[in-house]
N, C-alpha and C positions, 0 to 999 in steps of 0.2 A: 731679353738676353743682350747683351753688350757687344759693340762689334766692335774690334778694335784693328786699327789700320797704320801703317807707315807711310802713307802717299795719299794725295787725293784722289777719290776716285775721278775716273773720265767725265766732265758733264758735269761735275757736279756746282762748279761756281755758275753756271748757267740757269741753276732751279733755282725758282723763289720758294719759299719755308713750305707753301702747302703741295711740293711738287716731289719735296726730299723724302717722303718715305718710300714712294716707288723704286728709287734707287738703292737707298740705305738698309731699308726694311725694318729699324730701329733704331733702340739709342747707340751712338757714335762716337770714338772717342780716337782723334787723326794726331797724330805725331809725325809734326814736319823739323826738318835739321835747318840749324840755322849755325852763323858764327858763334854765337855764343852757347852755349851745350847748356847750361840750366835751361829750362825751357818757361815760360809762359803760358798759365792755364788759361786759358778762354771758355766760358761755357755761356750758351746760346739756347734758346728755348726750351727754358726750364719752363715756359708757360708758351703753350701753343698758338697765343692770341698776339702774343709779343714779336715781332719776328725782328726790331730794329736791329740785333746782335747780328741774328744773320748778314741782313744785309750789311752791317758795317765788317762783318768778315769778309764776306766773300768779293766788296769792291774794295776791300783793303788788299787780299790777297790775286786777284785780278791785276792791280796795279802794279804790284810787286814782279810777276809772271811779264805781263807786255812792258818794262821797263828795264829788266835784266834777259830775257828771254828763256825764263828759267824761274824758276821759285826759290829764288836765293835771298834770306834771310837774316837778318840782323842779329836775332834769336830763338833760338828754337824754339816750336809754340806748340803747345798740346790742344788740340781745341775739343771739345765735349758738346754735341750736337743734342738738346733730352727730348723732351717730347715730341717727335716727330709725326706720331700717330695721329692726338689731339692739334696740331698744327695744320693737319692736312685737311682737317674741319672748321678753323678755326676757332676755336676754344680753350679755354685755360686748362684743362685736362679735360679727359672723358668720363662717363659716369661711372664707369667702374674703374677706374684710378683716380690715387690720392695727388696731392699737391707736388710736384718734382721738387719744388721749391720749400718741401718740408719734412723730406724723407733722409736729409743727409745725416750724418753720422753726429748723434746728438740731440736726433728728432725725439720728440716726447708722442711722438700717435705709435698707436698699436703695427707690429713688423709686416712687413710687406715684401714680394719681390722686389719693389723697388727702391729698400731700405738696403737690401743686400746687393742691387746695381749700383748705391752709390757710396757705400761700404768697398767696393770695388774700384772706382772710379779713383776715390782717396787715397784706398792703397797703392793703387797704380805711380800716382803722382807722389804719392810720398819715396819711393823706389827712386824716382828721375830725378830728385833735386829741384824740387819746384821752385822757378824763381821768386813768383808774384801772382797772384789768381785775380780776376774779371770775371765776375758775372752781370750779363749785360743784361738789361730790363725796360720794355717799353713801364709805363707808369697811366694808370687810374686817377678818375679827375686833374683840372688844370692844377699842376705845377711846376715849378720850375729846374733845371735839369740842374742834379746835384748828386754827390758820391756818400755810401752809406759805411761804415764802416762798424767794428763788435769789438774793436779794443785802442781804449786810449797810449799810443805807440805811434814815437815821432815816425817813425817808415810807414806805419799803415797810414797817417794823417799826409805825408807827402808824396803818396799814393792817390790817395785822395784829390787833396789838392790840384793836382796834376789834370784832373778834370773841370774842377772850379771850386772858388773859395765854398760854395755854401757842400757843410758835410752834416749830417747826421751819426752819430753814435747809436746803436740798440743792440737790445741784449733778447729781445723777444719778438718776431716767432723764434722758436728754436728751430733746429734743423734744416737751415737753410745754407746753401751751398759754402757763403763767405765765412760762417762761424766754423763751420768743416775744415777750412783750408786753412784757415789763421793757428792752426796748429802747424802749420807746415811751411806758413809763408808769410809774408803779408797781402793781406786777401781786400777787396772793395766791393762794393754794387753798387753800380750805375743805374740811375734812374734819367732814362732820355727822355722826356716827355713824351704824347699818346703818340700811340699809334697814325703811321702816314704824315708823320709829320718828317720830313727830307731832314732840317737840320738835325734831327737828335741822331743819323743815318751818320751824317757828316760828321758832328762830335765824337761818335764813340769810334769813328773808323782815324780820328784823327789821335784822338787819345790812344787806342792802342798801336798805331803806327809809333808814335812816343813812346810808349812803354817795351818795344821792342831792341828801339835802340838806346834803351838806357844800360850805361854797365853798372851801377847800381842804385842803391834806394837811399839816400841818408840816411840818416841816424839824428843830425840837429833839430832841433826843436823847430817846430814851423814857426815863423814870424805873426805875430797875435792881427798883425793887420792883412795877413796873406789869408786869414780865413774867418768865417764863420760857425761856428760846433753848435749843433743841438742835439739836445738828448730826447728821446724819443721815452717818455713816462707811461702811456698809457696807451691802452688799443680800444676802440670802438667797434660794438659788434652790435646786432641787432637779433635779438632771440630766436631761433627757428620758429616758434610758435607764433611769435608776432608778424601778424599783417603789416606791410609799408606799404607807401605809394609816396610820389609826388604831384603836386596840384599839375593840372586840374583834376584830377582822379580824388577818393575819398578810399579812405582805410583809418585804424586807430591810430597809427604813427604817422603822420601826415609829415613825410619830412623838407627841411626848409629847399626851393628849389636853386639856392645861388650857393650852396653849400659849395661847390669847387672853385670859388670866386673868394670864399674863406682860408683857402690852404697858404702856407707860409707868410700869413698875417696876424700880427701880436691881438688876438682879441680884448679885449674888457670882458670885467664880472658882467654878465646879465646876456650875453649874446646870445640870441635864442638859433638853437640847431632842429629844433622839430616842433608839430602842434600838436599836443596828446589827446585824445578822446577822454573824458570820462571814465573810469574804471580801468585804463589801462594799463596805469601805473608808471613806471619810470621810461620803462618801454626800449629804452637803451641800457644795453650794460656796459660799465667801465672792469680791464682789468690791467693791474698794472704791471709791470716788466717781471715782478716775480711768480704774475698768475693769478694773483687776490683782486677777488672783486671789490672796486674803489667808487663804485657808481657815486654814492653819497658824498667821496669828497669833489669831483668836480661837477656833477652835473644836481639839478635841481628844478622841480616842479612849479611854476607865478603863470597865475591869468591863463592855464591850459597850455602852456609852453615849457619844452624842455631848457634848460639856459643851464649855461656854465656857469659852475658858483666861482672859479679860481680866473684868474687871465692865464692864457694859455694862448699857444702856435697850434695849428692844426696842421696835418701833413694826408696826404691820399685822400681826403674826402671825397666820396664821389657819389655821380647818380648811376654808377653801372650798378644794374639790379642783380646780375647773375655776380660779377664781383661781391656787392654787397653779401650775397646769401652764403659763396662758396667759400671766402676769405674774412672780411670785415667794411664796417662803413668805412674806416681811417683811424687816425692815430691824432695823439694830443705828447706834443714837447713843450723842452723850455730849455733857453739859451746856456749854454755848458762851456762857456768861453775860459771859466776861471778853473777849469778841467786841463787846460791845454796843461802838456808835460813844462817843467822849469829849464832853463837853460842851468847848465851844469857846471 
């Protein structure tokens, strides 16, 4: 059930992510006044393992507090608190909830309560005049911190921007917070790198201090040297049925161990991603942003090795094994520069 508030509660910039459900008791969704009346959506642990959002809110808005004496705001900010429950375990959800981060309005899995919490969440915000939406995200295997965006749109790219040149474009998974909002606004995800890491803490408390005090978002075409766009083509998953591991352990899929040492690097034909056993077949599946399985066009079986038949970016690759089984191994792009909108 959805708890919806006009003020912070007492205490609560002083709890770290696994400490907020004792307070809250659930998902949260705070509406603070600022000078500017459209407000800013912020949402924050849509994955429970994630807490970097929090924390860039709550020493954003700490600062704000002990510097005015008062929570006086540049612009009003809506902020959406989600999994609070799985956060107090640490975990990307719990085993009897699905993905926060795949149930919004648009999602393609079967309805859920918390299809209809964020069916709610939307409406809410569509009511306020939403200025601009954030959803904030620690990130799976090493990469580098970059802003993700669901529609080529000079405001949502200098939205992006605003974080750092390197953006991502996708269109797939569905139902995720940002594709929700871009109906409403211009919407981003931020990906801070892993968890515990202080600067991705710093970035996103610094970017949305920035985005608070903007009166608005252009509309110009970003400058072709102010960014980098990749388009996110395919998802990598690994079959529930199939056994993994990484060395030194033994399973069919034996997958490579420098795989996050891969992500946001132009590979070549032939770079091998895993060692297959005998009879086990491809052992990975490719699907691409429409949902169709693509194994065959980029990935290929030499010398008991899985290898990429096309050159391709790798994005999320990781060795998190619960990640891998609940979400996917990662994803495969390719540079979308000549995508950028025309100057008019």
């Amino acid at each position: 059930m959805l708890q919806e508030r006009t003020e912070l509660p007492d205490g609560l910039l002083d709890l770290a992510s696994q400490e907020l459900h004792r307070l809250l008791g659930g998902p949260t969704l705070i509406h603070l006044p600022g000078e500017r009346e459209a407000p800013l959506f912020v949402s924050v642990l849509m994955h429970g393992n994630e807490p970097v959002g929090w924390e860039a809110v709550r020493t954003l808005l700490a600062g704000y507090a002990e510097r005015s004496g008062g929570l006086r705001l540049p612009r009003a900010l809506s902020l959406f608190i989600g999994n609070i429950a799985a956060a107090a375990t640490g975990a990307r959800h719990l085993p009897d909830q699905p993905d926060y981060n795949r149930v919004w309005p648009g999602s393609e899995l079967p309805p859920t309560a918390e299809h209809d919490l964020m069916a709610r969440v939307t409406n809410i915000m569509a009511t306020r005049g939403v200025f601009a939406s954030v959803d904030i995200h620690n990130n799976t295997g090493r990469n580098p911190h970059y802003a993700c965006v669901n529609r080529i749109d000079n405001r949502f790219l200098h939205l992006a921007t605003l974080f750092g040149r390197t953006v991502v474009y996708f269109l797939r998974p569905r139902g995720v917070q940002s594709m929700a909002m871009a109906d409403l606004c211009p919407a981003v995800t931020l990906e801070c790198g892993k968890v515990g890491e202080q600067y991705g803490v710093e970035h996103a408390r610094e970017y949305l201090d920035a985005c608070l005090r903007l009166s608005a978002i252009p509309e110009h075409p970003v400058a072709p040297h102010d960014i980098d766009l990749f388009h996110t083509v395919a998802q990598l998953k690994v079959p529930e049925a199939m056994p993994f591991a990484f060395p030194p352990a033994a399973a069919p899929l034996l997958l490579n161990p420098e795989l996050e040492r891969l992500n946001f690097r132009e590979l070549p034909r032939g770079t091998a991603l895993a060692r297959v056993a005998a009879g086990a077949g491809m052992a990975i599946e490719v699907r691409d942003e429409q949902g169709r399985e693509v194994t065959e066009r980029y990935l290929h079986l030499e010398d008991g090795e899985l290898r990429l038949s096309l050159p391709v970016m790798p994005s999320m690759l990781t060795r998190d094994e619960t990640v891998i089984r609940q979400d996917c191994l990662g994803y495969l792009m390719e540079r979308y520069d000549d995508h950028l909108p025309p100057r008019r």
